[in-house]
C-alpha positions in Angstrom: 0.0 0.0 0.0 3.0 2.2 0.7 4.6 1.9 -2.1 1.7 2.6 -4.2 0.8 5.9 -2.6 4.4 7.1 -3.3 4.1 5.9 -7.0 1.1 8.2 -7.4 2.5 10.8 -5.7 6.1 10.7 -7.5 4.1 10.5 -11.2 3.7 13.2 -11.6 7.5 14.2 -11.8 8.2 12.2 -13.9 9.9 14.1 -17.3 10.4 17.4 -15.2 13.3 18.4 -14.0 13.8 19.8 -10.8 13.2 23.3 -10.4 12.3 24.4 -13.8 8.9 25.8 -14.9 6.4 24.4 -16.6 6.7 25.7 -21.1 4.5 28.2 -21.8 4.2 29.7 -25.5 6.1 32.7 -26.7 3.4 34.9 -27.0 -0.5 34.7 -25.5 -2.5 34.4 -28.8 -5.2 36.9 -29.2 -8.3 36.9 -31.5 -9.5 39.6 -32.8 -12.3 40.6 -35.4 -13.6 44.1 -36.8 -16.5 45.7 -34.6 -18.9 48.4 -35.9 -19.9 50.1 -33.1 -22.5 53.3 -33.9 -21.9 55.4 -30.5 -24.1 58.3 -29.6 -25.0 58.2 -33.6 -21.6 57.8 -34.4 -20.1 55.6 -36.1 -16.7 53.5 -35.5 -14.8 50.8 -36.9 -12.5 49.0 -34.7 -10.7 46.0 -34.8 -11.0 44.5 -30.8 -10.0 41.5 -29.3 -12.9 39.3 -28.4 -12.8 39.4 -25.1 -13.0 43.3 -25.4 -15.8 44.6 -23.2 -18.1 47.7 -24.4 -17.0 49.5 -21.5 -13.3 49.2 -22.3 -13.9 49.4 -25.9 -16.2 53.0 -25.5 -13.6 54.6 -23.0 -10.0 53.1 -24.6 -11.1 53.4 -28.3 -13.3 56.3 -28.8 -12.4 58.4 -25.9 -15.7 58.6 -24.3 -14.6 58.8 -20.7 -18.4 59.4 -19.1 -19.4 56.0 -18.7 -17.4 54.9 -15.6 -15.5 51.9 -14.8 -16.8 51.1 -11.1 -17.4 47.5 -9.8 -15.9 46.0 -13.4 -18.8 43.3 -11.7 -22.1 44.4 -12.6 -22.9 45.1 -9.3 -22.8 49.0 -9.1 -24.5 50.6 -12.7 -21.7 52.9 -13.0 -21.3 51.9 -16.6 -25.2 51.5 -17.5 -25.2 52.7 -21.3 -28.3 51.9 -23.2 -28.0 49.7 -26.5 -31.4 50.4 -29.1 -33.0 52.0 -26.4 -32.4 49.5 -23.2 -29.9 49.7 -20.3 -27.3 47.4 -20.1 -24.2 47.2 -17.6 -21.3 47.9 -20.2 -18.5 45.8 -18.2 -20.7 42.8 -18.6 -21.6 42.6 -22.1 -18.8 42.5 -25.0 -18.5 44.8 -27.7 -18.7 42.5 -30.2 -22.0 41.5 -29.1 -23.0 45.6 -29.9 -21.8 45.2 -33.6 -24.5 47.3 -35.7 -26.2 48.4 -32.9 -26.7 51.9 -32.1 -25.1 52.8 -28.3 -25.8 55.7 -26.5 -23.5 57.2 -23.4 -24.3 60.0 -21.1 -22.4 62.6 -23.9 -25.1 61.4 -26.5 -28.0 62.2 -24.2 -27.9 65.9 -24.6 -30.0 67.4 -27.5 -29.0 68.6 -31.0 -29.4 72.0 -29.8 -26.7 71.2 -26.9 -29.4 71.9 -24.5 -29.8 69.1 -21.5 -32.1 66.6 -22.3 -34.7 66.2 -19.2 -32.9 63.9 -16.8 -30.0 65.4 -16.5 -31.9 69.0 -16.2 -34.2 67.1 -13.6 -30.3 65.5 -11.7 -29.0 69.0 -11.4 -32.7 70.9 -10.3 -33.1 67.9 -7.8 -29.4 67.6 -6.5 -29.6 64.1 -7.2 -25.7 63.6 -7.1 -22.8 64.6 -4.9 -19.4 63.3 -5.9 -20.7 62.5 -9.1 -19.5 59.3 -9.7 -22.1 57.1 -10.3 -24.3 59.7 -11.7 -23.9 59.3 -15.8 -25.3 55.8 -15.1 -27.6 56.7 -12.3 -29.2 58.9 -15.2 -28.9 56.8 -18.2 -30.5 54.0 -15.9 -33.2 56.2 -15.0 -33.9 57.4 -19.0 -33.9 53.3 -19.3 -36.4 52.5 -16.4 -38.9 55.4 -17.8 -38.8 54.3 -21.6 -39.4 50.4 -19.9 -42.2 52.1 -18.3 -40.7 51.2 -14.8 -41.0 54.5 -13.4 -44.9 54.4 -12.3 -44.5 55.1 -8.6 -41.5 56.0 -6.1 -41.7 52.6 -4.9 -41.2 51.4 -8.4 -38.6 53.5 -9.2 -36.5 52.4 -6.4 -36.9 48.8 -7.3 -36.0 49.1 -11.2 -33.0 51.7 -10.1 -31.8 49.1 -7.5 -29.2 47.8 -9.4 -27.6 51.1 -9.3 -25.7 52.0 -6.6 -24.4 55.5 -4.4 -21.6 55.3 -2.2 -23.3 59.4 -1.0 -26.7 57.9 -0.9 -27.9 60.7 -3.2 -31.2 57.5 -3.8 -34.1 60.5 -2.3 -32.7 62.9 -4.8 -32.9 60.1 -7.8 -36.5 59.2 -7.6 -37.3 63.3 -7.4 -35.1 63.7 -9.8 -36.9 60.7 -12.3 -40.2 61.7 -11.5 -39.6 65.3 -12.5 -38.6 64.4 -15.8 -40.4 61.2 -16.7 -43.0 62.7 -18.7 -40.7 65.0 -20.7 -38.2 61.9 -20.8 -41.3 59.7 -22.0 -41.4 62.1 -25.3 -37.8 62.3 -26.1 
């Protein structure tokens, strides 16, 4: 029985010498393919590797630096970006998979005539942010929850922004803030 349990356990040596590492290839192979990203009605062409997320690709390849980087998790909304219309949490979903669609960031929202558009109007008349942060997708999370039609009530609200998060707790401010501007945000 002895003997055995040391055979199993000295196997594994076997062809290695001692103290020398394991081969590993020259170079880490990437894939990469061309991405046709249309961002706040923009177009691009990039050429991304694969594993490229649309948060990455938006703030390292265009140089759209409004959509934050927070949690790199999901778990915060601090990248919320809306693809055709809907929010989705940019560090979780990979550029490639936004090929031909049109993106919009928080520097998209504004009009043609550079004036606000409502929910950012309504964040600054309701204080609805303090540092900041977490405010571009705090707003285009809210814009999503009232074209979803998720923004009925205060409790409502609250539940269909839960998903973004405020280190200030700024959340009072939020719901004033959506429910000032959901009926002009409903139009626009």
């Amino acid at each position: 029985m002895v003997g055995s349990a040391t055979a199993a356990v000295a196997m594994p040596l076997v062809g290695a010498r001692a103290g020398s590492q394991p081969e590993r290839p020259s170079e880490t192979i990437r894939y990469t393919a061309p991405v046709k990203l249309t961002i706040n009605h923009q177009p691009y062409e990039l050429n991304l590797d694969l594993r490229t997320t649309l948060l990455d690709a938006i703030r390292d390849h265009t140089g759209l630096t409004g959509t934050k980087k927070g949690c790199d998790h999901g778990q915060c909304g601090a990248c919320t970006v809306l693809i055709n219309g809907t929010r989705v949490l940019s560090c979780l979903t990979f550029a490639v998979m936004a090929d031909g669609r049109e993106v919009t960031t928080i520097e998209g929202l504004a009009r043609e005539d550079s004036s606000l558009h409502p929910m950012q109007q309504a964040f600054i008349d309701c204080d609805a942010f303090q540092c900041g942060y977490c405010t571009p997708g705090q707003i285009m999370s809210a814009v999503g929850c009232v074209h979803e039609g998720h923004a009925a009530s205060e409790g409502e609200i609250r539940e269909y922004m839960s998903g973004n998060l405020c280190r200030c707790a700024a959340y009072p401010n939020v719901v004033a803030a959506i429910l000032q501007a959901r009926d002009e945000t409903r139009k626009a």
